[in-house]
N, CA, C and O atoms as a MOPAC input file, in Angstrom:
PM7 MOZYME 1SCF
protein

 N     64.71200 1    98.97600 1   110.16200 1
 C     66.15600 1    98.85800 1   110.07600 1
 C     66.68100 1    99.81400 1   109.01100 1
 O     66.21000 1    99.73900 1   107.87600 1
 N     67.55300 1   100.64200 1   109.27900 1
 C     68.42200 1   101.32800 1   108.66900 1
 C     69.04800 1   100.60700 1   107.16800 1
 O     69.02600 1    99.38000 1   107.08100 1
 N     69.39400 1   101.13400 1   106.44100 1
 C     70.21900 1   100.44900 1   105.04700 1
 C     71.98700 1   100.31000 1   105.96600 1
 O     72.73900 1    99.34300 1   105.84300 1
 N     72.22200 1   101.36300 1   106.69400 1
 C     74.00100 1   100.97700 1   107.28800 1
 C     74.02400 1    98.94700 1   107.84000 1
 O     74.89400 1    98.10500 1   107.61400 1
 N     72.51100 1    98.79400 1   108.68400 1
 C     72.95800 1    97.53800 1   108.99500 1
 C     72.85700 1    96.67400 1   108.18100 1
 O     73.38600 1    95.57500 1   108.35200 1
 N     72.13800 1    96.98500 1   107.09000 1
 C     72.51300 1    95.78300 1   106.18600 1
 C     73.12700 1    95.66700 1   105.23600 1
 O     72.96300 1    94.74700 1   104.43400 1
 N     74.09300 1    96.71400 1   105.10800 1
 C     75.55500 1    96.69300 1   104.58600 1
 C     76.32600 1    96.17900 1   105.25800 1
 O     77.20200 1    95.57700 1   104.63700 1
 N     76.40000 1    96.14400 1   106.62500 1
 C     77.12300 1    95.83400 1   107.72400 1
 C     77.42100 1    94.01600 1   107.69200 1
 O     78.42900 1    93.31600 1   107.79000 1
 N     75.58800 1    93.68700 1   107.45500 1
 C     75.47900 1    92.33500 1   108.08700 1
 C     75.74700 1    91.48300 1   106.79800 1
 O     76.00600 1    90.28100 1   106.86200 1
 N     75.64900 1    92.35900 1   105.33700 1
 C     76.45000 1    91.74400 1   104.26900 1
 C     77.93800 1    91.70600 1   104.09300 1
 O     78.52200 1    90.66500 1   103.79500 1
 N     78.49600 1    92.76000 1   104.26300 1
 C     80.17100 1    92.34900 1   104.97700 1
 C     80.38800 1    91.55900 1   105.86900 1
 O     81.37700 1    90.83400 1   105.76100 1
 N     79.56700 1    91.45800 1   106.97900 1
 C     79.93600 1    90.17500 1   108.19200 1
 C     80.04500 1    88.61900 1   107.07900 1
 O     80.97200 1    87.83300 1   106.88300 1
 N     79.29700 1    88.65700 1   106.79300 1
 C     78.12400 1    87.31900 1   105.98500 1
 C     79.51900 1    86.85000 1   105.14000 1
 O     80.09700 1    85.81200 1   105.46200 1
 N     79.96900 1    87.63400 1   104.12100 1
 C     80.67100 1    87.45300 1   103.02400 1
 C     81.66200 1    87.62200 1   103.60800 1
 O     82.15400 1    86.51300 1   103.39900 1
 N     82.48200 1    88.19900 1   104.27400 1
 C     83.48700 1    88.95500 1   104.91200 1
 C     84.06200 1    86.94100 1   105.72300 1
 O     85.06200 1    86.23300 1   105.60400 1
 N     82.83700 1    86.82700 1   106.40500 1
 C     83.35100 1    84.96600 1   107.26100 1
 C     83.27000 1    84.05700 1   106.38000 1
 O     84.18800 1    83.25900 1   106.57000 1
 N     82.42900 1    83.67000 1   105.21900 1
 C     82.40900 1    82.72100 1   104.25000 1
 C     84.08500 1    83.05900 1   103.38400 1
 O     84.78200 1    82.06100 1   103.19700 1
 N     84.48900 1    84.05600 1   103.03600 1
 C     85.82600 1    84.10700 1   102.28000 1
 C     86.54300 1    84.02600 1   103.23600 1
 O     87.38800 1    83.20000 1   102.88900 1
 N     86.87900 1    84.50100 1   104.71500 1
 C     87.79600 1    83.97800 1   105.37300 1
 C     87.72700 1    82.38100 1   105.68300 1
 O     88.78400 1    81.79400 1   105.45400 1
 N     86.80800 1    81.70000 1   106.09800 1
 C     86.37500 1    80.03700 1   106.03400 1
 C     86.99100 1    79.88000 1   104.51300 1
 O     87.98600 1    79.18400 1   104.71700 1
 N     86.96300 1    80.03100 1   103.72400 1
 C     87.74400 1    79.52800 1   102.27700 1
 C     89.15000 1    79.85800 1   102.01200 1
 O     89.86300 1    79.20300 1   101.25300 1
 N     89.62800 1    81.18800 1   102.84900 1
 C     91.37300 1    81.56900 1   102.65300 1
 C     91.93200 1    80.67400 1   103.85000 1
 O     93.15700 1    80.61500 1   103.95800 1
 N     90.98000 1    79.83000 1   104.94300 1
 C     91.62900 1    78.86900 1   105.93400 1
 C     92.03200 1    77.60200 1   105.30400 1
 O     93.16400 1    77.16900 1   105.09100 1
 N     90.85800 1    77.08800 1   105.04400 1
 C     91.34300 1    76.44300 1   103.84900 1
 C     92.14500 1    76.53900 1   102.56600 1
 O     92.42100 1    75.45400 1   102.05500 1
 N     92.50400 1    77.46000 1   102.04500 1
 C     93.06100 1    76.91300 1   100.64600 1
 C     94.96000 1    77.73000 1   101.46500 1
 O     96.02700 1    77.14500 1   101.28100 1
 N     94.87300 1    78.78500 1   102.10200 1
 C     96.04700 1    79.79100 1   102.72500 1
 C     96.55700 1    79.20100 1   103.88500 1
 O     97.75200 1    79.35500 1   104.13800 1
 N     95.60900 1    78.33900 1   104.87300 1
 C     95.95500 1    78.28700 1   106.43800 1
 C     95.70300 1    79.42100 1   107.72800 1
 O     96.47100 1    80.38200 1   107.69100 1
 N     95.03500 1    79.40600 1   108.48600 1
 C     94.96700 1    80.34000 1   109.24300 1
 C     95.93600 1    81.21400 1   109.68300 1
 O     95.52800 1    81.88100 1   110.63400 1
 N     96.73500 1    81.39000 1   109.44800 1
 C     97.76100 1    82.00800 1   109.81500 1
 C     98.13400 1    82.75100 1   108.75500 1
 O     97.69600 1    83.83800 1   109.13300 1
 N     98.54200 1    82.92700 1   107.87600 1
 C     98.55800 1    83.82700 1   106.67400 1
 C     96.96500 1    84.48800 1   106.82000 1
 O     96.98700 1    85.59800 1   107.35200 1
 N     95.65400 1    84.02000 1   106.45600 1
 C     94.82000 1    84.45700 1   106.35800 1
 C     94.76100 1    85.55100 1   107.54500 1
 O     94.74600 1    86.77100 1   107.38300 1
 N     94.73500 1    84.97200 1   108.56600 1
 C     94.76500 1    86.36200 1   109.55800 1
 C     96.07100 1    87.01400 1   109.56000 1
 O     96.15600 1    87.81800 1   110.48900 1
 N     96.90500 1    86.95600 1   108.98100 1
 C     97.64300 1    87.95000 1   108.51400 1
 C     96.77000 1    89.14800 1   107.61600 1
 O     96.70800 1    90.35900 1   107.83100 1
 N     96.23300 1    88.46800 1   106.71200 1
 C     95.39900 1    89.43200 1   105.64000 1
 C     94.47200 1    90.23100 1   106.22000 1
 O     94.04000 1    91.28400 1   105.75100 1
 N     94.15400 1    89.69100 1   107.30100 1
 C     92.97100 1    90.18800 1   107.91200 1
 C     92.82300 1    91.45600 1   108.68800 1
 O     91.85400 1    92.09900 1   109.09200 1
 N     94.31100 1    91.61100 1   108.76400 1
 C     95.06300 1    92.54100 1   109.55700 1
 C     94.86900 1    94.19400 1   108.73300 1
 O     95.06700 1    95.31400 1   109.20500 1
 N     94.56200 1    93.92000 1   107.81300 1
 C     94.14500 1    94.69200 1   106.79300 1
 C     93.25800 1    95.25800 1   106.75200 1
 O     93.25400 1    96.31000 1   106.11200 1
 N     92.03500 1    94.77500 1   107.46500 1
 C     90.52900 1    95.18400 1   108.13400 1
 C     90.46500 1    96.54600 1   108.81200 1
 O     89.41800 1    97.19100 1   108.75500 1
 N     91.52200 1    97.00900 1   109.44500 1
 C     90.98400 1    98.36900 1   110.10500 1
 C     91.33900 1    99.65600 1   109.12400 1
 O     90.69000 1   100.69300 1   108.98500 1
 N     92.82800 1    99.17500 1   108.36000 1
 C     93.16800 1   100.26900 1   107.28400 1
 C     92.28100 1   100.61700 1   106.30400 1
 O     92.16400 1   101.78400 1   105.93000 1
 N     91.48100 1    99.47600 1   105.74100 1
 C     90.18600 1    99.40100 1   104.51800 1
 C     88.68800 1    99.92900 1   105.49200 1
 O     87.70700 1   100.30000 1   104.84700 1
 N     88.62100 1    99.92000 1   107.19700 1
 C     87.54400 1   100.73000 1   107.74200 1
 C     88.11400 1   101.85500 1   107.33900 1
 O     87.20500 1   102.51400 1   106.83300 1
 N     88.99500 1   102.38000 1   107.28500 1
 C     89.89400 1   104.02900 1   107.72600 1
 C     89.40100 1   105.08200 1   106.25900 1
 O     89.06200 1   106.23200 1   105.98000 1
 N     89.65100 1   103.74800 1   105.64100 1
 C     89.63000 1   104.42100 1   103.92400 1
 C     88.34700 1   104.24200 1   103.51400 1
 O     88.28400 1   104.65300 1   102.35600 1
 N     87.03800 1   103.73800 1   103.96700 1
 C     85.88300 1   103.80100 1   104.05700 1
 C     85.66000 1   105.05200 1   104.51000 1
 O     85.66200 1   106.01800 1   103.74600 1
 N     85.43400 1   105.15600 1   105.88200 1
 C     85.72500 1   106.32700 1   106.31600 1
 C     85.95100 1   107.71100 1   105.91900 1
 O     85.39200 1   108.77800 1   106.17100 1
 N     86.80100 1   107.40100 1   105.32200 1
 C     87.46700 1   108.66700 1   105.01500 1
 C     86.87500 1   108.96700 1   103.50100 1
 O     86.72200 1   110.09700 1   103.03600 1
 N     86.67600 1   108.15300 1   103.06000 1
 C     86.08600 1   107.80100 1   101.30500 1
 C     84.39700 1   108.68500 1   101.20600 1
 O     84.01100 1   109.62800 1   100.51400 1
 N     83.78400 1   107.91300 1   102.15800 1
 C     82.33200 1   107.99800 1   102.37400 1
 C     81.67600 1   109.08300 1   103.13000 1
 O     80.61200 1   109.64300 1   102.86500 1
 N     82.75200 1   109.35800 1   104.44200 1
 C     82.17400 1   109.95000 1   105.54500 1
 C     83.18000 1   110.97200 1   106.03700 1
 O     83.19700 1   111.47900 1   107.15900 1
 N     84.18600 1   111.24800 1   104.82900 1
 C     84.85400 1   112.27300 1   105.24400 1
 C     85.67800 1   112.32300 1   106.25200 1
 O     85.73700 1   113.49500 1   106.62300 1
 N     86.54800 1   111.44200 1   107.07800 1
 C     87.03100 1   111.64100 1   108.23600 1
 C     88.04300 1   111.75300 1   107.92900 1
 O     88.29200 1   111.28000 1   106.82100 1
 N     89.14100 1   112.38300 1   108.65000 1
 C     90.21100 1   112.92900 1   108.59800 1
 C     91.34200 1   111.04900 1   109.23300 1
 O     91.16700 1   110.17500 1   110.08200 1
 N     92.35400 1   111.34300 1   108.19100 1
 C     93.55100 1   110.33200 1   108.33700 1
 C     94.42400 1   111.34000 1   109.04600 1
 O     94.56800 1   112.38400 1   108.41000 1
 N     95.06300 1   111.27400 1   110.25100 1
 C     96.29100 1   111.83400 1   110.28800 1
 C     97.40800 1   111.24600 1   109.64300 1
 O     97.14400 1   110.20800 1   109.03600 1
 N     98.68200 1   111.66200 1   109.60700 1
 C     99.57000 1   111.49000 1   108.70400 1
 C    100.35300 1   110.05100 1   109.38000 1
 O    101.10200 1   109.25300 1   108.81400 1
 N     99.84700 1   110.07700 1   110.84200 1
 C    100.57600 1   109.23700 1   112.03000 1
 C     99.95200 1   107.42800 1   111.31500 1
 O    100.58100 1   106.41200 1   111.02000 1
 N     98.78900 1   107.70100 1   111.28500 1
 C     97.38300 1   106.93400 1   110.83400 1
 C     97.89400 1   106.07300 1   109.60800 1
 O     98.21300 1   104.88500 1   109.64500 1
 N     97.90800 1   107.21700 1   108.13200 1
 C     98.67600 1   106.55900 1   107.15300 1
 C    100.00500 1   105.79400 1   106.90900 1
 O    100.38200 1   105.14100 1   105.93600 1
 N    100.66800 1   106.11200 1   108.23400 1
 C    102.13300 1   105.85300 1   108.04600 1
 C    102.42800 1   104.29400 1   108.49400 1
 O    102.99800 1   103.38800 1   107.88500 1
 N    101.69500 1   104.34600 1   110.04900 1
 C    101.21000 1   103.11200 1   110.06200 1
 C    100.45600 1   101.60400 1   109.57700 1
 O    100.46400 1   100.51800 1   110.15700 1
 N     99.80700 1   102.01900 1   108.26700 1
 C     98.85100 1   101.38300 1   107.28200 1
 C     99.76300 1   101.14100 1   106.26500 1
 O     99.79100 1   100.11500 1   105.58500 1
 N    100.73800 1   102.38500 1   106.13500 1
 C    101.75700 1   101.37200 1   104.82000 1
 C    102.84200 1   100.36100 1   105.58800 1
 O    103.45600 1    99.38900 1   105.14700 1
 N    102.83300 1   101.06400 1   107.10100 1
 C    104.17100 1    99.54600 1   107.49600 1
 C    103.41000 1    98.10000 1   107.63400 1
 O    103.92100 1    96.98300 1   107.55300 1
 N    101.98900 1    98.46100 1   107.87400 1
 C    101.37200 1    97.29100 1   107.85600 1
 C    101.27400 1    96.40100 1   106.38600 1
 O    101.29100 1    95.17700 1   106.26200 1
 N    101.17100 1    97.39000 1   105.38200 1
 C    101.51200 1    96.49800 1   104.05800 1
 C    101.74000 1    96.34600 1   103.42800 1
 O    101.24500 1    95.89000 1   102.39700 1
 N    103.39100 1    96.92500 1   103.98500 1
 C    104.53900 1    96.59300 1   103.40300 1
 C    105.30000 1    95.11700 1   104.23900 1
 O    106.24600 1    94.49300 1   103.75900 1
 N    104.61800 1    94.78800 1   105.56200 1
 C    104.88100 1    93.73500 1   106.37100 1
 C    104.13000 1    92.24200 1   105.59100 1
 O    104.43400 1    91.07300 1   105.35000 1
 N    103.05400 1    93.12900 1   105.42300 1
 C    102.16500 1    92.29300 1   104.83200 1
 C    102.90300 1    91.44500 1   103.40100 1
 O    103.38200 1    90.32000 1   103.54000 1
 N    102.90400 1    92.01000 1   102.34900 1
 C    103.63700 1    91.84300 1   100.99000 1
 C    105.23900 1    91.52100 1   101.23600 1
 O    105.89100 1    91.35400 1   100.20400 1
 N    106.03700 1    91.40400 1   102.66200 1
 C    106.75300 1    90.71900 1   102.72300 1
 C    106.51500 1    89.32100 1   103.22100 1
 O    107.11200 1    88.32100 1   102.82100 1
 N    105.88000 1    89.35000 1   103.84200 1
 C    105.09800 1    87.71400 1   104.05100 1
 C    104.83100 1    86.95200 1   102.93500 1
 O    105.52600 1    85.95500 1   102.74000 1
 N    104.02100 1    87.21800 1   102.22900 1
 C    103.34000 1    86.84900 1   101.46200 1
 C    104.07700 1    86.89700 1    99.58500 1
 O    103.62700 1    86.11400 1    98.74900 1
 N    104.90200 1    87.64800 1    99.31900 1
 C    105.68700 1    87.12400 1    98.02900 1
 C    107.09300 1    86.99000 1    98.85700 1
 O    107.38400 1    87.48600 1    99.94600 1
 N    108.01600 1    86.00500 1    97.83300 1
 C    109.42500 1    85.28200 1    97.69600 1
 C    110.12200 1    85.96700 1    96.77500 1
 O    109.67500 1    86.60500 1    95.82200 1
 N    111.45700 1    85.77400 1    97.16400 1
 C    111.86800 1    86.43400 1    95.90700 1
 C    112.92200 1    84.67300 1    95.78900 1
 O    113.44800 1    84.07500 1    96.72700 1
 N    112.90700 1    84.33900 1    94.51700 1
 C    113.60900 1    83.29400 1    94.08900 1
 C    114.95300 1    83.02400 1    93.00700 1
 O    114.64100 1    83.25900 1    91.84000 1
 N    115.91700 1    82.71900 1    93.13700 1
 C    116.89400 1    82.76700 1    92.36400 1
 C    116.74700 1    82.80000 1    90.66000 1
 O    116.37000 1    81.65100 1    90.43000 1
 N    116.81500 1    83.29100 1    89.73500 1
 C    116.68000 1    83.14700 1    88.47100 1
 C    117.39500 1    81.49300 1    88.40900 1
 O    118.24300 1    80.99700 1    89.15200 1
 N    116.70700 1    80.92600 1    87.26500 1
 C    116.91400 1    79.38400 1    86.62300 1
 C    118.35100 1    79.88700 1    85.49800 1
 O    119.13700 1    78.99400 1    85.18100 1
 N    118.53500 1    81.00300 1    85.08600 1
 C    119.33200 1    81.30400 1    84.41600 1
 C    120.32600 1    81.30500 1    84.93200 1
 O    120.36900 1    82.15200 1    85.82500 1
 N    121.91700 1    80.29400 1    84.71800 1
 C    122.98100 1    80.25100 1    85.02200 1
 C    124.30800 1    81.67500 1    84.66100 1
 O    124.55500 1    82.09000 1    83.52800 1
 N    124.67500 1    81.95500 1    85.37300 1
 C    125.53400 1    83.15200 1    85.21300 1
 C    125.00500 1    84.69700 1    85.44700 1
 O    125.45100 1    85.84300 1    85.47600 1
 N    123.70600 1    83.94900 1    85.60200 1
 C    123.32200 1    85.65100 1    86.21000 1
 C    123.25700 1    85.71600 1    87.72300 1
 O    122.58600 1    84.92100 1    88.38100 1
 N    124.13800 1    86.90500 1    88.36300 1
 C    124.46600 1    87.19500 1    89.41200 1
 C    122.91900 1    87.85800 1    90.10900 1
 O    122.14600 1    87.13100 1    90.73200 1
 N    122.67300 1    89.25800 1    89.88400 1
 C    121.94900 1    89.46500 1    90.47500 1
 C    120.37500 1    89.29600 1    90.09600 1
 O    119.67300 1    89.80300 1    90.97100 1
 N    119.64700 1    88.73100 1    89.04900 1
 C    118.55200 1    88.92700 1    88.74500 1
 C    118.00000 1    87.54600 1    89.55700 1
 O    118.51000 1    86.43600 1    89.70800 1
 N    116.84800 1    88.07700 1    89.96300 1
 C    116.27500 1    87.30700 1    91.02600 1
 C    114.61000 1    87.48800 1    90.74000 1
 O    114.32300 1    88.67000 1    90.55200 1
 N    113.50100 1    86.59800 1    90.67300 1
 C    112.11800 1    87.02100 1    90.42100 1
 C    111.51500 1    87.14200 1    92.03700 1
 O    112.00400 1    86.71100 1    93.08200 1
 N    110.30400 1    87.87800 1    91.80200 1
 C    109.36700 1    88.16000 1    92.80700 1
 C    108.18500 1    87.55200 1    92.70300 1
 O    107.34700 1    88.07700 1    91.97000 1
 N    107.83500 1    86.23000 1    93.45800 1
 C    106.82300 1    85.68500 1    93.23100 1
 C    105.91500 1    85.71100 1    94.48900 1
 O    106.18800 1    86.01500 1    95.65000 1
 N    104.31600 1    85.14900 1    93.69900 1
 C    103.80500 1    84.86300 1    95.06900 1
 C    104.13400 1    83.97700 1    95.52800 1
 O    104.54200 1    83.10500 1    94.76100 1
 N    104.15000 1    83.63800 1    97.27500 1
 C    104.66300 1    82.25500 1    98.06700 1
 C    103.40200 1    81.56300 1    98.14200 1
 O    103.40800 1    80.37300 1    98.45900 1
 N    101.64000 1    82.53200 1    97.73200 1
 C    100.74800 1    81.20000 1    98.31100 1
 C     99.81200 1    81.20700 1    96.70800 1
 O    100.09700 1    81.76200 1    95.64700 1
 N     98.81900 1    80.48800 1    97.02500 1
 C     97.71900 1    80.29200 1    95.75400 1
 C     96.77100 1    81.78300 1    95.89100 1
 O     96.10100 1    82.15300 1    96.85500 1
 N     96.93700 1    82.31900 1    94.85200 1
 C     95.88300 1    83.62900 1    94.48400 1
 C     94.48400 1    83.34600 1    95.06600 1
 O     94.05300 1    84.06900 1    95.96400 1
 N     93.82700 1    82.40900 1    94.62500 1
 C     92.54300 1    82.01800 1    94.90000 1
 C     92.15600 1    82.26900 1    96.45600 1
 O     91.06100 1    82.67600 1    96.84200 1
 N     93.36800 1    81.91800 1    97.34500 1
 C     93.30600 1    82.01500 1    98.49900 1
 C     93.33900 1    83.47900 1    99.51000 1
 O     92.66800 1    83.81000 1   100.48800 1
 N     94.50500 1    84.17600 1    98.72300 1
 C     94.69500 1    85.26700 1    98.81500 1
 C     93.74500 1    86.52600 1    98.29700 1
 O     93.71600 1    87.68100 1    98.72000 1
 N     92.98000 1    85.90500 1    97.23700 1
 C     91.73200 1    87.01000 1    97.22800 1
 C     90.48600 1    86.57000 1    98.29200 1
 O     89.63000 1    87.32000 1    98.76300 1
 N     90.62900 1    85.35700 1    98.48300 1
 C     89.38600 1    85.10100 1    99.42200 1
 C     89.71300 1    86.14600 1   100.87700 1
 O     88.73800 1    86.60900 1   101.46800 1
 N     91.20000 1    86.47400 1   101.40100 1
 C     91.52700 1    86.66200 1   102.52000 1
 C     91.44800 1    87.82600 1   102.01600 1
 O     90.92700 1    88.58400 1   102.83400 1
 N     91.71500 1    88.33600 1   101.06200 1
 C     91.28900 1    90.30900 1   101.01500 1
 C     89.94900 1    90.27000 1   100.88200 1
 O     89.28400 1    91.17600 1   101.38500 1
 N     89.40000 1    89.34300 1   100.26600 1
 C     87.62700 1    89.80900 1   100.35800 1
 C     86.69600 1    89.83900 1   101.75100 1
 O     85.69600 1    90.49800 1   102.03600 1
 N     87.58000 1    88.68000 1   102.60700 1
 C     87.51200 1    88.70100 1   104.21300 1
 C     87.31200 1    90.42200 1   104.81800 1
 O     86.50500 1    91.13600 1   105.41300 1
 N     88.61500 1    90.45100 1   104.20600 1
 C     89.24100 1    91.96300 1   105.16600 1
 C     88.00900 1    92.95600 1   104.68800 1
 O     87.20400 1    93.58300 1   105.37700 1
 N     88.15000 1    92.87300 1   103.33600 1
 C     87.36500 1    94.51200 1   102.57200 1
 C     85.78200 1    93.96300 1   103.67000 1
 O     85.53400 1    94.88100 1   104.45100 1
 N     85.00400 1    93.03100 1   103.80800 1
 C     83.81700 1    92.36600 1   104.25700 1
 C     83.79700 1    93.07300 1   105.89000 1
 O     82.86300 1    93.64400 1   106.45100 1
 N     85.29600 1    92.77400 1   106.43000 1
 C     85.15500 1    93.07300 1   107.88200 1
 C     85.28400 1    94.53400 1   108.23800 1
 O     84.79800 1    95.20300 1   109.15000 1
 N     86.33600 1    94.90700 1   106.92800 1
 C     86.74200 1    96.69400 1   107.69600 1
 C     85.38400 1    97.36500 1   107.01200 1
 O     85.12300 1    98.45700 1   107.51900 1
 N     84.30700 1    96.87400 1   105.79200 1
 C     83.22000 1    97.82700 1   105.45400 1
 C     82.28300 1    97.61100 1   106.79700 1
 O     81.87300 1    98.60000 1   107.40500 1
 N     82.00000 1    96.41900 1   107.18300 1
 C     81.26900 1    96.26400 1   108.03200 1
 C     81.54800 1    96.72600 1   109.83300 1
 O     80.70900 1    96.84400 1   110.72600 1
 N     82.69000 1    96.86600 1   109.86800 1
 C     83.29000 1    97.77200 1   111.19600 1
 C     82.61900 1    99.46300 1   110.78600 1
 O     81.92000 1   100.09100 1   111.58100 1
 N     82.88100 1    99.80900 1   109.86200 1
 C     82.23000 1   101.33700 1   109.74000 1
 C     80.78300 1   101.38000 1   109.19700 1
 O     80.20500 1   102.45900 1   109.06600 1

């Protein structure tokens, strides 16, 4: 066996144990939101490791994806401070813990796709 498959079959491995933990603590549905993230983090493997060319079409698409993404996923909430018009905070809407499990998913699935 090659060393690629067992990089591969350690991203699968780790890649499903942190998504099984962002279902739980995130909900499936956000989590595969995150997950969505998996082919942009193959691309940048890719391109990181093995040299492949991004077209510009490629990248453009990967930031609407997460910039879709990071609107899901933070709130923006009224300041507690009375009389202020426009200041407003940017928070997260879920638990961190959860949300790194669902990027460690993604980074697990898009290393192991390439």
């Amino acid at each position: 066996m090659d060393m690629a498959y067992h990089f591969r079959l350690v991203g699968f491995v780790i890649g499903d144990f942190c998504l099984f933990q962002a279902f739980i603590l995130i909900g499936a549905r956000i989590s595969m939101l995150l997950m969505t993230l998996a082919p942009p983090i193959a691309a940048f493997t890719g391109w990181y490791f093995y040299h492949d060319a991004i077209e510009t079409r490629g990248v453009l698409g990967m930031l609407i994806t997460i910039i879709g993404i990071a609107l899901v996923i933070f709130v923006r909430t009224p300041s507690s401070m009375p009389g202020k018009i426009s200041s407003s905070k940017v928070q997260l809407a879920l638990p961190w813990k959860g949300i790194i499990f669902a990027l460690i998913a993604a980074m697990g699935q898009g290393v192991g796709w390439y």
